[in-house]
FIZA-368319 format. One record per residue: residue in three letters; x, y, z of N, C-alpha, C, O, CB in turn. Coordinates in steps of 0.1 Angstrom, whole numbers, plus 5000, padded with zeros to 4 digits. Glycine has a CB too. Example, Ala and Ser with C-alpha at 12.3 -4.5 7.8 and 13.67 -1.06 7.14 Angstrom:
# residues 2
ALA513249435078512349555078513249675078514249675085511349555090
SER512849785071513749895071512950005079513450115080514149945057
This chain:
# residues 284
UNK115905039157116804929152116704809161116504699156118304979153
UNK116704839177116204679185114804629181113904659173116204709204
UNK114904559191113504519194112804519209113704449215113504399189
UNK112004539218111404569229110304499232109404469223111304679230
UNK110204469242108604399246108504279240109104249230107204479241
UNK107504209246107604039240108203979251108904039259108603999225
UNK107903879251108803719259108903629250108203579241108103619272
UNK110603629258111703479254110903359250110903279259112703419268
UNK110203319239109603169239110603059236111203049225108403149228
UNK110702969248111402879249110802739239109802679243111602869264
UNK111402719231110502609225111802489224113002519222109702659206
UNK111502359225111702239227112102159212111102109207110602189233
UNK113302129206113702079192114701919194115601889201114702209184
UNK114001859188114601719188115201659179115401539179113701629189
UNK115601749167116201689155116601809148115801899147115101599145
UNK118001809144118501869135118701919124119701979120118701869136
UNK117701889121117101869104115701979107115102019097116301659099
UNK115302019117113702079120114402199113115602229116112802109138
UNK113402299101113602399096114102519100114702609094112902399092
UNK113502489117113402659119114902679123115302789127112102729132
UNK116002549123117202549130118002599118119202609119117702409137
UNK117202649105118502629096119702759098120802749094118002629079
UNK119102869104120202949106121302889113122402949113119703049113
UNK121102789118122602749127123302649121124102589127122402679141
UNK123002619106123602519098124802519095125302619090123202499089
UNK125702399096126902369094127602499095127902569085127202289082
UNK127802559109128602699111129902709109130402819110128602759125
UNK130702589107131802589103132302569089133502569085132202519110
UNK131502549083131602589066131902749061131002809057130102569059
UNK132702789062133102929057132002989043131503089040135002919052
UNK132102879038131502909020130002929022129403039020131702729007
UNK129502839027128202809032127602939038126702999033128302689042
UNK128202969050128203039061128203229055127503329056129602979071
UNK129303199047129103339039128003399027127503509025130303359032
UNK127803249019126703309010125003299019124203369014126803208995
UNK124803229028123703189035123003329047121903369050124303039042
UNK124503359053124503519061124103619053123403709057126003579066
UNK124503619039125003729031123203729027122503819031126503699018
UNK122503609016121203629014120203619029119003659027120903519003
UNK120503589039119103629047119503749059118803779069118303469055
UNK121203809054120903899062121203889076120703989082119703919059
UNK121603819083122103719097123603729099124303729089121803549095
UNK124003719111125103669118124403599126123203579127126003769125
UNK125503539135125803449145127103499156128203539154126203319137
UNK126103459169126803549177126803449189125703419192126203689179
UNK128303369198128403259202129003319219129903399222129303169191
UNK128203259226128003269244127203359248127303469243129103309252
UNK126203349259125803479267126303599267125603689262125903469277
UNK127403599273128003739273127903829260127303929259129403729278
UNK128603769250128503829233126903819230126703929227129403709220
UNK126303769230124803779228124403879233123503939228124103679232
UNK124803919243123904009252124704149249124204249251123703959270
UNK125804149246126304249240126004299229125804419227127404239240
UNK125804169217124904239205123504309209123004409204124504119193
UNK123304259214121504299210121804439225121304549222119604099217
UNK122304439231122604599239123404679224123404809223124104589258
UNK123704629218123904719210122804779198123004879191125004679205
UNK121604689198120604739192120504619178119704639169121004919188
UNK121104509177121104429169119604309171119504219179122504379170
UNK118904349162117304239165118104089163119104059156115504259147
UNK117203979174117203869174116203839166115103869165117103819185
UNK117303719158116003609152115403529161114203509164116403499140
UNK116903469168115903339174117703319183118703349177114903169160
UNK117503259195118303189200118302999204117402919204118203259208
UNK119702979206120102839203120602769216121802809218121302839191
UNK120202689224120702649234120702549239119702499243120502699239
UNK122002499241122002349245121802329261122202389271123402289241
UNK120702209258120502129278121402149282121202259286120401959283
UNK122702099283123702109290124602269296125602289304124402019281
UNK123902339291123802499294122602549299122502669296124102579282
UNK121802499305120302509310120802629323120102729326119502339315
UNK121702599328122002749339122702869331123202959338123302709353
UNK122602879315122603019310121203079310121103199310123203019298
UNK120102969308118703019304118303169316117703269310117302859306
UNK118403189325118103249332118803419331118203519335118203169343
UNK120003409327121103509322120403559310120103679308122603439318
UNK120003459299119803479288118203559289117903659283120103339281
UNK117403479297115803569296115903689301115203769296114603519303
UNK116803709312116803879320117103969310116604079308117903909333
UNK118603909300118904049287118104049280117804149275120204069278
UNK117403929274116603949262115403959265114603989256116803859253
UNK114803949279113303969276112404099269111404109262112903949288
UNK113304199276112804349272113304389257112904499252113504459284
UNK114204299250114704349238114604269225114804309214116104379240
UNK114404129229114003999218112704039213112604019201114003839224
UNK111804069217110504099211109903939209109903909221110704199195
UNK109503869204108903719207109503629198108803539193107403709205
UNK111403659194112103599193112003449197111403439208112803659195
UNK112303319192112203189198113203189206114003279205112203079189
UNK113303089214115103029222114902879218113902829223115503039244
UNK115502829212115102679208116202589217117502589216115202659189
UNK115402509228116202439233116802289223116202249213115502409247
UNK118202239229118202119218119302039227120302079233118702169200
UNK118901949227119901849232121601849228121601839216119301719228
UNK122901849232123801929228124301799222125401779227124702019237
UNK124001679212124701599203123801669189124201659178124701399207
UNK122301739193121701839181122501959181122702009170120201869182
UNK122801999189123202129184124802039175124702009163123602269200
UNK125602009182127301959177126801909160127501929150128201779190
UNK125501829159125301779146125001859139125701879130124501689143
UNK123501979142123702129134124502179127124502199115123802229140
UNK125902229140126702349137127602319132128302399126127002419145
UNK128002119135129602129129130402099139131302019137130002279124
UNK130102149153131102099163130602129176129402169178132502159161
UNK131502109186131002089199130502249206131502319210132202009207
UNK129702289206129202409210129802459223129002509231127802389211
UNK131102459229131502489240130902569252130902539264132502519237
UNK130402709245129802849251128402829253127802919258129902969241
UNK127602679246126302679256125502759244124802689236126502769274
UNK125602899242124402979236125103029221126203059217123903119247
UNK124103029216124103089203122903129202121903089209124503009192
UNK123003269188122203359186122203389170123103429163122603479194
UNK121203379167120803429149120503609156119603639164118803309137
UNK121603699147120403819148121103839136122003799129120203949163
UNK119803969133119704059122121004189121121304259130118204119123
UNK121704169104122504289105121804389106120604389110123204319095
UNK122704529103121704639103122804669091123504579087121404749119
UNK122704809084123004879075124504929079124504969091121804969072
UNK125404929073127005019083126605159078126105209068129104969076
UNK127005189090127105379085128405429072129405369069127705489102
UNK128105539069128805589058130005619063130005639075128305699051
UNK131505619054132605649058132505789068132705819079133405649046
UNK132005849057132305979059131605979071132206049079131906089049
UNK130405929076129805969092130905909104131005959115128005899094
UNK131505799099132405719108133605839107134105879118132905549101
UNK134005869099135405999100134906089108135106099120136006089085
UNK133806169099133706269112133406249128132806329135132906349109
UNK133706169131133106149146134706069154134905999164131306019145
UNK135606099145136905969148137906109149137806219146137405809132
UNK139306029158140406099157141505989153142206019144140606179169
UNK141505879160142505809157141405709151140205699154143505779169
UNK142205639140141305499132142405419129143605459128140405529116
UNK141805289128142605209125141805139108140605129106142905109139
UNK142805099100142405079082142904959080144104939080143205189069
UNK142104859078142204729077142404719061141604779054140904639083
UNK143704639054143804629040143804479038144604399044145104719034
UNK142904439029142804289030143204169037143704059032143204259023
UNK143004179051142904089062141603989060140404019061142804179075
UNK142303859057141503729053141003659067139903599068142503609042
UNK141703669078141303539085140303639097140703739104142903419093
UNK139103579097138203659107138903649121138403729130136703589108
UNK140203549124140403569139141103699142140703779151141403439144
UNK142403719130142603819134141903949133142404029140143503829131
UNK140703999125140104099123139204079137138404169138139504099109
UNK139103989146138304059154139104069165138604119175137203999157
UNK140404019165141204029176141704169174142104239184142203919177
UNK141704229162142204339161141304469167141804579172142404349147
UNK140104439164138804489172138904509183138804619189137804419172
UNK139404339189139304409201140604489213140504499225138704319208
UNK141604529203142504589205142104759206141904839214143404549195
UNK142104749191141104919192139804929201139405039205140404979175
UNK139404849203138404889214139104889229138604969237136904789215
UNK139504859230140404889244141304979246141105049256141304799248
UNK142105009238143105139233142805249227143705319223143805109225
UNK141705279227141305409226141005439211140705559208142505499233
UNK141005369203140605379186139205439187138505419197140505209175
UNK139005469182137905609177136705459164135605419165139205819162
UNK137605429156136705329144137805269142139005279146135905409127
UNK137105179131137705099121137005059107135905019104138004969127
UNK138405089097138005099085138404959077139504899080138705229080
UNK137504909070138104819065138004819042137204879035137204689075
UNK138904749038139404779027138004679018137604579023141304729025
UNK137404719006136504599003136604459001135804368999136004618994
UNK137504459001138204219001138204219019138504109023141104148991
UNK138004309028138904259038137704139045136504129040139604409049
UNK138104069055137403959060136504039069136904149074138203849068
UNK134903959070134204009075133904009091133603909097133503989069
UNK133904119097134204139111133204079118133504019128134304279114
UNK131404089114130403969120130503839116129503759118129203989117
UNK131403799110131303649108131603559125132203609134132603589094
UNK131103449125131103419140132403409146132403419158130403279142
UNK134003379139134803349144135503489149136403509157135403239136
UNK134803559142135403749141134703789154135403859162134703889124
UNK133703779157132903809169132803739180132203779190131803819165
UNK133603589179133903519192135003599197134903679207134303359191
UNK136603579187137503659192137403769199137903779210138203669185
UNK136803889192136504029196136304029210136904109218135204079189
UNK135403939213134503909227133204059224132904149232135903929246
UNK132904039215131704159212132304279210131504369208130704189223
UNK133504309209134004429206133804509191134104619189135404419208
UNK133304439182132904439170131104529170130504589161133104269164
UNK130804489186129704559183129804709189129004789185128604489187
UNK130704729199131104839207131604969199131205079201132304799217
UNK132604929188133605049184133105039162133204949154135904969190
UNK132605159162132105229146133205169138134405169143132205429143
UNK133105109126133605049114132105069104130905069105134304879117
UNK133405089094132905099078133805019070134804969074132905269071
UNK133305009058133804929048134105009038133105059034133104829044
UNK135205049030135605119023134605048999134804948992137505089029
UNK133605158999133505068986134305088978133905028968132405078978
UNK135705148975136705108966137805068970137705038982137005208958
UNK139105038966140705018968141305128964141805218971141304898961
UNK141405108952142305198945142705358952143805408955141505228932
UNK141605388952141305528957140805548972140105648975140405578949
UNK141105488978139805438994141205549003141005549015139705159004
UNK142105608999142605679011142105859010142105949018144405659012
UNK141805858998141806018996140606059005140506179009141506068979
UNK139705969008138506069018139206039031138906099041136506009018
UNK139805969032140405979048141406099048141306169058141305839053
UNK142406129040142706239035142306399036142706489043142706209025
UNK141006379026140206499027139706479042140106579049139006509015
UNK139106429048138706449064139606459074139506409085137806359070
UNK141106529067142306609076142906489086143306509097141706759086
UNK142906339078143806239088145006249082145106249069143406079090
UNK146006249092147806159081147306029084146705989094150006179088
UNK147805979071147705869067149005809070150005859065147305879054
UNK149405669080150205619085150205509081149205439081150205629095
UNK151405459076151505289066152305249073153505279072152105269050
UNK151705139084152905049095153804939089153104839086152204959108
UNK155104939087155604849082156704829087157004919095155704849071
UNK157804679084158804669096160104719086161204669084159004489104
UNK159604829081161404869069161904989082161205079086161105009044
UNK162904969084164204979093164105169088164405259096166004839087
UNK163805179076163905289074162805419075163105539073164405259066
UNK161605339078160205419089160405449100160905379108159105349092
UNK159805599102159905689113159305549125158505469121158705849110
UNK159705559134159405469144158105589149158005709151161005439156
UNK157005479150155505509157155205649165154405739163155105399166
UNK156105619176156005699189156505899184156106009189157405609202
UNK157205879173158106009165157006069156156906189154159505969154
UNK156005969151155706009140154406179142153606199151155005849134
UNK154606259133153706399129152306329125152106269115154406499115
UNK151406369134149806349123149406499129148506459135148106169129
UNK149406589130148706679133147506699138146706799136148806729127
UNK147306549145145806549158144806479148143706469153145006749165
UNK145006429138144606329134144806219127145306239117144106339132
UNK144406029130145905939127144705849118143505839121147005839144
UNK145405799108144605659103145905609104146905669099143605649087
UNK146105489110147405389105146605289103145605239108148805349117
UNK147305249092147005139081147804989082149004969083147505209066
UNK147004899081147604769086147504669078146404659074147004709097
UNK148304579072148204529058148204379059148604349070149304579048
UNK147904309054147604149049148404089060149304169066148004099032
UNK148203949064148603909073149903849065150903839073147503829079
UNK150203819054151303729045152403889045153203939052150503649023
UNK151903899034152604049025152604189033153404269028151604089012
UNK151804219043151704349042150904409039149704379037152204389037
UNK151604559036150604699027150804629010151404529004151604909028
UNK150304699008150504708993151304808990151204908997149404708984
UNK151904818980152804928974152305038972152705148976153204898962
UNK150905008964150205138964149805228979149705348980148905098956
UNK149505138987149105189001150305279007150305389010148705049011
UNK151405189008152905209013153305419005153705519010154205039002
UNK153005368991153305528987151905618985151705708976154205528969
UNK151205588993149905638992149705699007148805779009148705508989
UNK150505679013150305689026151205809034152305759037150505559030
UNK150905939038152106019042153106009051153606119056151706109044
UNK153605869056154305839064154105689065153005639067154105919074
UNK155205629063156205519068156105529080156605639083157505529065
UNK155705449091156305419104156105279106155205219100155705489115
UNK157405219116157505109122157005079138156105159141158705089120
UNK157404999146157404969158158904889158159204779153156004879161
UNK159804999166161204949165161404789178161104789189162305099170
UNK162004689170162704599171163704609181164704679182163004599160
UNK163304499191165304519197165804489192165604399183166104459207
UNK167704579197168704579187168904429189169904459196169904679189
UNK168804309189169404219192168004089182168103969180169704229211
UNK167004169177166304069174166304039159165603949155165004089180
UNK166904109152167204099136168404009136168503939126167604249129
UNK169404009145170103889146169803739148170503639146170603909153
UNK168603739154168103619153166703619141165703539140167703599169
UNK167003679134166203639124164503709121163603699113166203469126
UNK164703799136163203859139162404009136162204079147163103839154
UNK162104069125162004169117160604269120160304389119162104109104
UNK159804119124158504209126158104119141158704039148157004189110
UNK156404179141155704129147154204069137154004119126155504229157
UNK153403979140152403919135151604059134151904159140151803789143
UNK150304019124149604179124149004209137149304319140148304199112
UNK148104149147147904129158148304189169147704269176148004049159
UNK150004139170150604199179151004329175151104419184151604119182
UNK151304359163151304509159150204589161150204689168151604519145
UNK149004539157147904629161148004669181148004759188146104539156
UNK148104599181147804639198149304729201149104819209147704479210
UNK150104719197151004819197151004939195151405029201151804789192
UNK150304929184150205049175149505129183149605239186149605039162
UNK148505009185147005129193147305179208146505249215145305029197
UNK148305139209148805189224149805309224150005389232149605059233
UNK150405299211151005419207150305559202150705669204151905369198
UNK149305509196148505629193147705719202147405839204147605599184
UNK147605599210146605669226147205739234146805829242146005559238
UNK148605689233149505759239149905899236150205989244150405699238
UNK150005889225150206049219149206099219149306229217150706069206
UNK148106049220146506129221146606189238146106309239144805989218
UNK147006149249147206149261148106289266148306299278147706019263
């Protein structure tokens, strides 16, 4: 799946228009950015540290992106990639080319085109999991990678995601993460309708987090040593179907004092990390 052997070729770009830059085009176009990833097969992966975390995870470099004004990452950047870029480019560029490229001011210095790889099958991601976390149509890549990097700290086993849900390598999902998107197993569910019964059949309770006053509070809840809690849209929620699909209702109880001020939940975010601290806990 990596790549090995070869040297970093540092090559020299003066215009933002030169072809071989097109992977880094207008990165802040969502539309653009999704159908353009999607036909050649690419993410984008933004600073040293995250760069060097993809490709330790076995992800091939196309080519790297680096602005002058970050010239004291070059040296960080050739030690991880020399043995694993294979004769990947690093294209240096003056940083008013890169800001005109990508769209905006390149803060982190480096960027990276690498190659997806294939996701593994649900079923290989279940069997190898105890606790999971089930993403159900989560649109904004910040929080799907912030959520990432919750379960990767807290002890989540995978993450499952619903087929609409936002995609976890898109660049703004994998800045937040801070590379945690490449650390912790996720799959993508190919149906809705029916996407809980194999979590089901591979002996998880199925856990539907929501803030109804009338869900087993988290810490109480029965899975019998194995958990999928399910986390729902950032607006709405679960869905109904999910909600009665699911063998348990649980919340994250509320102080008594915060429904008086008007305060019922938490953002999905702050719930995930709750959650995931509650499950580890009971795994403990």
């Amino acid at each position: 799946m990596g790549q090995t052997g070869g040297v970093l070729r540092t090559v020299s770009i003066d215009s933002a228009d030169d072809p071989r830059l097109a992977d880094y085009t207008r990165l802040t176009d969502v539309g653009l950015r999704t159908s353009l990833e999607a036909e050649h097969g690419l993410f984008i992966a933004e600073g040293t540290k995250v760069i060097v975390r993809a490709v330790t995870a076995g992800y091939p470099v196309r080519s790297v992106l680096l602005g002058r004004s970050r010239m004291s990452d070059l040296p960080a950047l050739r030690d991880a990639l020399q043995a694993r870029a294979g004769d990947a480019p690093l294209y240096l560029v003056r940083d008013e080319v890169a800001e005109r490229l990508t769209g905006y001011r390149v803060h982190r210095g480096a960027l990276a085109s690498l190659r997806r790889t294939e996701l593994p099958a649900l079923g290989a991601v279940l069997r190898d999991s105890r606790r999971i976390v089930v993403l159900e149509d989560l649109v904004d890549h910040g929080n799907v990678g912030a959520i990432f990097r919750c379960a990767a700290a807290l002890g989540v086993d995978a993450v499952l995601l619903s087929p609409r849900c936002a995609d976890p390598l898109y660049r703004r999902s994998v800045k937040v993460s801070m590379g945690a998107v490449f650390t912790i197993p996720y799959s993508r569910m190919t149906g809705w309708f029916d996407g809980l019964a194999e979590l089901r059949g591979s002996g998880f309770t199925v856990l539907a987090l929501t803030p109804d006053e009338r869900a087993t509070p988290l810490a109480s809840a029965s899975t019998g040593g194995k958990a999928a809690l399910l986390l729902g849209t950032e607006g709405d929620g679960l869905s109904a179907r999910w909600l009665h699909e699911a063998d348990q209702a649980v919340r994250i109880p509320m102080h008594p004092a915060a429904r008086a001020k008007g305060v019922d939940s938490l953002n999905v975010v702050a719930a995930a990390a709750i959650a995931c601290h509650l499950l580890a806990g009971r795994e403990a």
